[in-house]
C-alpha positions in Angstrom: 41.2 -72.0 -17.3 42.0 -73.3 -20.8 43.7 -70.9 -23.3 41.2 -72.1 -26.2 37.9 -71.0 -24.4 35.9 -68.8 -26.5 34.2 -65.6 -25.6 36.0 -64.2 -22.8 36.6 -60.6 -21.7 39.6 -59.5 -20.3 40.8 -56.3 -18.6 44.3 -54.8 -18.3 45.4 -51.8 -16.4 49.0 -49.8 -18.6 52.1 -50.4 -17.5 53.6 -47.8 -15.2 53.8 -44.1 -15.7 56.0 -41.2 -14.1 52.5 -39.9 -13.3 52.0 -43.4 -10.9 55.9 -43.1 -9.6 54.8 -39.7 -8.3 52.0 -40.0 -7.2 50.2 -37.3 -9.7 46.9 -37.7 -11.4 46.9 -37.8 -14.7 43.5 -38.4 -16.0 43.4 -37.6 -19.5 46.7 -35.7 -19.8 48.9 -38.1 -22.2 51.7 -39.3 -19.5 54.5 -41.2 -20.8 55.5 -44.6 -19.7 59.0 -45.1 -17.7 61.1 -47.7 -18.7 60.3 -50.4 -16.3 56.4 -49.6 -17.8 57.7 -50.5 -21.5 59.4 -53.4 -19.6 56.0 -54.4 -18.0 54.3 -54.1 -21.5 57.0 -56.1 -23.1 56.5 -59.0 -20.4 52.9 -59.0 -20.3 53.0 -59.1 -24.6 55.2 -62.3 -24.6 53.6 -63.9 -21.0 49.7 -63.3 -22.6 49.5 -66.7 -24.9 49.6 -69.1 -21.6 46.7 -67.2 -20.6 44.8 -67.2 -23.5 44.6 -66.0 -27.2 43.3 -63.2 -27.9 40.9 -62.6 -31.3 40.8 -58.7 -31.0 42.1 -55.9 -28.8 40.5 -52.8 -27.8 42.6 -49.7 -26.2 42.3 -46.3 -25.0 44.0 -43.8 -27.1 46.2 -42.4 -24.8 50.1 -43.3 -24.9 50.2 -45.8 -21.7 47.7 -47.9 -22.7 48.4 -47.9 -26.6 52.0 -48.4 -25.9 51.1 -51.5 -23.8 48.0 -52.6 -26.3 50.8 -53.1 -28.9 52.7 -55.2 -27.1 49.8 -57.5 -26.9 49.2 -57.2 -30.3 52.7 -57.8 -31.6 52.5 -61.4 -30.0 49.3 -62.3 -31.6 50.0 -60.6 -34.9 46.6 -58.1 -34.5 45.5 -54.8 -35.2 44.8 -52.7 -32.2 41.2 -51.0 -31.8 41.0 -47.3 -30.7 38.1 -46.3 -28.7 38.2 -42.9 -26.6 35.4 -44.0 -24.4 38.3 -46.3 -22.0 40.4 -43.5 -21.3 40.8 -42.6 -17.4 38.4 -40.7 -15.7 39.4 -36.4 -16.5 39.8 -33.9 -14.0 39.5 -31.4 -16.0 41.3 -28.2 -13.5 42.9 -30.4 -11.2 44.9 -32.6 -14.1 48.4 -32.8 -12.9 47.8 -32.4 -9.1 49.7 -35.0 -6.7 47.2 -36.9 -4.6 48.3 -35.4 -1.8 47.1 -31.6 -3.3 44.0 -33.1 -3.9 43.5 -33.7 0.2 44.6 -30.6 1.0 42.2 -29.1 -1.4 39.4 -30.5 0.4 39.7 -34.1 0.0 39.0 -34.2 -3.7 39.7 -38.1 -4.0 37.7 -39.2 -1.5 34.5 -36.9 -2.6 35.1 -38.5 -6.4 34.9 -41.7 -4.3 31.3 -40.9 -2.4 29.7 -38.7 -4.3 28.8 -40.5 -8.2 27.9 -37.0 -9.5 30.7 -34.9 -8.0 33.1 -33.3 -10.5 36.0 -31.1 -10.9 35.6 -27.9 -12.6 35.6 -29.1 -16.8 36.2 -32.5 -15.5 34.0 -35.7 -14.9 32.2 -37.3 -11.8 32.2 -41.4 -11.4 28.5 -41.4 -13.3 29.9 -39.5 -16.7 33.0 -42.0 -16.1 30.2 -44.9 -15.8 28.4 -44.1 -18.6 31.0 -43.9 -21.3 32.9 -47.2 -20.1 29.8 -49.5 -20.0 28.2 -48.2 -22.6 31.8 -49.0 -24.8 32.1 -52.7 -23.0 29.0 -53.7 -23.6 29.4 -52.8 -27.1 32.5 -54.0 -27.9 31.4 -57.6 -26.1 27.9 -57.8 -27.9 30.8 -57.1 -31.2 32.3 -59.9 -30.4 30.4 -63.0 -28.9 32.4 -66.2 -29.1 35.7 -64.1 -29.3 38.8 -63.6 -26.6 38.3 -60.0 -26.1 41.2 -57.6 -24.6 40.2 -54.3 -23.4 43.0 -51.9 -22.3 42.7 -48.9 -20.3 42.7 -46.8 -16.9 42.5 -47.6 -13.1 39.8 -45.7 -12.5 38.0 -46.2 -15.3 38.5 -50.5 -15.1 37.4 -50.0 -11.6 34.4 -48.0 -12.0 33.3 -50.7 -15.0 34.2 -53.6 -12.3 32.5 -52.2 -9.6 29.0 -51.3 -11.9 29.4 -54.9 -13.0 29.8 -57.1 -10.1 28.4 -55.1 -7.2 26.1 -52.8 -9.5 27.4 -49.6 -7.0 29.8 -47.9 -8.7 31.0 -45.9 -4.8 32.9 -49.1 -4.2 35.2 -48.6 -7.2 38.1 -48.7 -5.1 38.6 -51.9 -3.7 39.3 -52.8 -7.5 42.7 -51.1 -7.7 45.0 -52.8 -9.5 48.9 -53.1 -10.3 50.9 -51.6 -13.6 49.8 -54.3 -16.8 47.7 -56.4 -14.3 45.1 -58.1 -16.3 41.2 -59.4 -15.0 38.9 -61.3 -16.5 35.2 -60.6 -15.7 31.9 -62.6 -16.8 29.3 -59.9 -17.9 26.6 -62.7 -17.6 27.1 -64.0 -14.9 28.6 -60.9 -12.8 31.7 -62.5 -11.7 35.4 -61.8 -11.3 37.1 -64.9 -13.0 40.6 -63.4 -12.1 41.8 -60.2 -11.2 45.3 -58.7 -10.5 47.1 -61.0 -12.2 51.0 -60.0 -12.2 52.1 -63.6 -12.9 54.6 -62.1 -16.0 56.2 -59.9 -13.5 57.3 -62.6 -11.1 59.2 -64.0 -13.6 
């Protein structure tokens, strides 16, 4: 893949969180990054030109994804673009719970997993997750046609968009998990993963 091809849309997960060290979920609550995640962002911000080059980023507001956004954007000399609709799927009540209170609840994961309209109480099921992100991608690429787009957001959320995308059944949203500041590329025309997972700035 040549870094002067036009009109590509790329996906990166934040670096890593004490939320993702613990094992906690932390939806919408606005987690910090560690140290080794600003180190992550930092790597992935001065690794991203061999890739390609990106004409315009587009973040989730929340800290871990901003944080890491910047670092993108420092290399490239861009503004970052705000857009609530790619922050990580809420769980309203159950914010803040480790993954393993959430099976003991009554396996709240794995229900989030089967069932598209199941929710938490004030939270949101996989379909309201659906919903916002595709509706923001598909906005944000018809924006920006022959331009290097960066999108930078949630597991979940990146998941749930990938899984809509390519196997148009959101339920298989977890086979798409993905490390700390990994970055994917995905083809909306033609429904294909051009890359995904890539941790190349992290091996070096």
């Amino acid at each position: 893949m040549t870094a002067d091809t036009t009109g590509r849309l790329c996906f990166v997960r934040h670096g890593q969180t004490f939320a993702n060290i613990n094992k906690v979920w932390h939806g919408q609550t606005d987690t910090e990054l560690t140290e080794e995640g600003h180190e992550q962002a930092r790597r992935l911000g001065a690794y991203f030109p061999r890739y390609l080059h990106a004409d315009v980023i587009y973040t989730s507001p929340l800290q871990r994804a901003r944080i890491t956004a910047e670092a993108i954007a420092r290399t490239f000399k861009l503004e970052v673009n705000f857009d609530p609709r790619l922050m990580e799927m809420d769980l309203g009540d159950w914010e803040g719970k480790t993954f393993a209170e959430l099976i003991e609840a009554g396996n709240i994961v794995q229900k989030l997993i089967d069932d598209p309209d199941f929710a938490t109480p004030n939270g949101e099921s996989q379909n309201i997750v659906k919903q916002r992100i595709v509706t923001a991608v598909d906005e944000i690429s018809a924006k920006h046609p022959n331009e290097n787009v960066i999108i930078v957001a949630h597991g979940v959320t990146i998941s749930i968009a990938f899984a809509h995308y390519i196997d148009d059944d959101t339920k298989l949203w977890p086979k798409y998990g993905k490390s700390n500041t990994a970055f994917s590329e995905i083809c909306l025309q033609t429904k294909q993963l051009l890359s995904f997972n890539k941790i190349d700035h992290l091996k070096e």
